[in-house]
C-alpha positions in Angstrom: -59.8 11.1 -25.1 -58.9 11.4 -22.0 -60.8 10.4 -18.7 -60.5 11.0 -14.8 -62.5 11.3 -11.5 -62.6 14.7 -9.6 -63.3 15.1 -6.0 -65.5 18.3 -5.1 -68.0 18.6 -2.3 -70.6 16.7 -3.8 -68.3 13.4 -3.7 -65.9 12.3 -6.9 -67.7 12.5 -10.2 -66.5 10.9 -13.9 -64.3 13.8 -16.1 -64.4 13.2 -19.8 -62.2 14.9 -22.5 -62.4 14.2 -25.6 -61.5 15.6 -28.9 -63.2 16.5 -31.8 -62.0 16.6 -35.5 -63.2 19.4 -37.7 -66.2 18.9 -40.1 -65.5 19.1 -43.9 -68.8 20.1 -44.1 -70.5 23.5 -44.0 -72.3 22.8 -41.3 -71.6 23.0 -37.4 -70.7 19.9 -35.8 -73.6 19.0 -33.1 -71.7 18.4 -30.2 -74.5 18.3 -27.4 -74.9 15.2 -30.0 -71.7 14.4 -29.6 -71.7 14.5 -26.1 -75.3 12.5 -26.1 -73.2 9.8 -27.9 -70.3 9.4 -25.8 -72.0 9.5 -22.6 -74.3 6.4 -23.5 -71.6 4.3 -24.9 -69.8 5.1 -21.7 -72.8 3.8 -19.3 -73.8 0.8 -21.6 -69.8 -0.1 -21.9 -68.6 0.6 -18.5 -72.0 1.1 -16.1 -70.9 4.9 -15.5 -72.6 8.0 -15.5 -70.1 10.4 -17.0 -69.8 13.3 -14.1 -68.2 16.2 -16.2 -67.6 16.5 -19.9 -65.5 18.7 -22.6 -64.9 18.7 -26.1 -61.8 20.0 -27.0 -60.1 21.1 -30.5 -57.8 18.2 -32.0 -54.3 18.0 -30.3 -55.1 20.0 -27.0 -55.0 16.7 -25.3 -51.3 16.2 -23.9 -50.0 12.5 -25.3 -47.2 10.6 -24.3 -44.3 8.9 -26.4 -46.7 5.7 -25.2 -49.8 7.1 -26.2 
């Protein structure tokens, strides 16, 4: 996961990406679900309002040798 602010017209705005493993199962993975989830842990954690938010495919998130 992987989270920044952008500045646009409208002001700067919360960026969220996060990835998503595959499902075993058969069935496709609900990500507006997904997305549901995150963005509530994120305001009753942290008191934001997520801005901007992707769900990307395991390992397309750059890492350092830090993590």
């Amino acid at each position: 996961m992987a989270a920044f602010t952008i500045d646009d017209d409208e002001g700067t705005t919360l960026a969220v990406l996060a990835e998503v493993a595959p499902t075993r199962s058969t069935e496709t993975p609900d990500h507006a679900a997904v997305i549901r989830a995150i963005r509530k842990a994120v305001a009753m954690d942290h008191s934001l309002t997520i801005g901007r938010m992707a769900l990307l495919a395991p390992g397309a998130i750059a890492k350092t040798t830090s993590g």
